[in-house]
N, C-alpha and C positions, 0 to 999 in steps of 0.2 A: 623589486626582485629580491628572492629570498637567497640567504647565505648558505652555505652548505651545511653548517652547523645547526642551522635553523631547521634546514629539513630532514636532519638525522637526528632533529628532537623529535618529528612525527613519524617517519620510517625508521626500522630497522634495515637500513643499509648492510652491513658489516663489509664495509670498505677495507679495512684491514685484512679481512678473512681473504677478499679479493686480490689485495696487495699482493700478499703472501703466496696465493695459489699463482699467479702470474708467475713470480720471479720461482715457483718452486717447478712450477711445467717450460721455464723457458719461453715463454709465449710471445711471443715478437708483435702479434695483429690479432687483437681481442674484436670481437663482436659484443655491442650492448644491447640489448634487447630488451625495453621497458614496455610494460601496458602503458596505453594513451594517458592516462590522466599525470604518469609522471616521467613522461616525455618533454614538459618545460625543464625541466630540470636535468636534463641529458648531457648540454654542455659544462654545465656544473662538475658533474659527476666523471667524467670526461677526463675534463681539465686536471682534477685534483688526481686521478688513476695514473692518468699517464705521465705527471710530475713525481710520481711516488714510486714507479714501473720502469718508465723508459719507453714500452712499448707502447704502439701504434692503437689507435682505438677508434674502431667505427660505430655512429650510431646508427640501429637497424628503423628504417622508419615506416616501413608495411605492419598494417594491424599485430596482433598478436594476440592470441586467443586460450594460451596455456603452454604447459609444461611440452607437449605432444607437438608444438607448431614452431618448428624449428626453421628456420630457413636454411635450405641447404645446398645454394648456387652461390654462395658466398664464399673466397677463399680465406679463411684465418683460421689460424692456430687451438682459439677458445672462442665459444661462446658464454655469456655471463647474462643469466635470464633473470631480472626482478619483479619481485610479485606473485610467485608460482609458486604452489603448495608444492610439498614431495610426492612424488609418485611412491604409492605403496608397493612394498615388493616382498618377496621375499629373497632373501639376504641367500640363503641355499639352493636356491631354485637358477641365479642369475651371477653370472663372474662378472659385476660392474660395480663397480666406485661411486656411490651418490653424497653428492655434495652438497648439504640441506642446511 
């Protein structure tokens, strides 16, 4: 089993960035949402979020296909989707917040 350090030598996590946005949105029950292949690494990820947050964190474990496949019968706060390109947009066009 691989460390967390280990696998944020081959992904860009930015777990911090995550930190941060939790405790700055107040988020109480985060949603994790990984593509399949880094889905072993879920409670990892997990684990270290919610010792650093406080808050509640579930992992979403139905396929996931991109940015657009949100699930949305789920009750919490945030979702946190890894592996997903940004959605291009434009910034004038749209009053939304993208967190890339």
């Amino acid at each position: 089993m691989k460390t967390l350090l280990e696998i944020q030598e081959r992904y860009n996590l930015e777990l911090d960035r995550i930190v941060k946005e939790v405790k700055v949105s107040k988020s109480k029950s985060v949603l994790l949402q990984l593509p399949d292949g880094m889905k072993q690494y879920a409670t990892l990820i997990l684990d270290y979020l919610e010792e650093k947050t406080g808050a509640q964190f579930k992992i979403y474990l139905g396929s996931c296909f991109g940015a657009c496949d949100v699930p949305t019968d789920i009750d919490v706060d945030l979702i946190i989707q890894f592996g997903h390109s940004a959605w291009p947009y434009k910034e004038k066009d749209q009053n939304i917040k993208v967190l890339n």
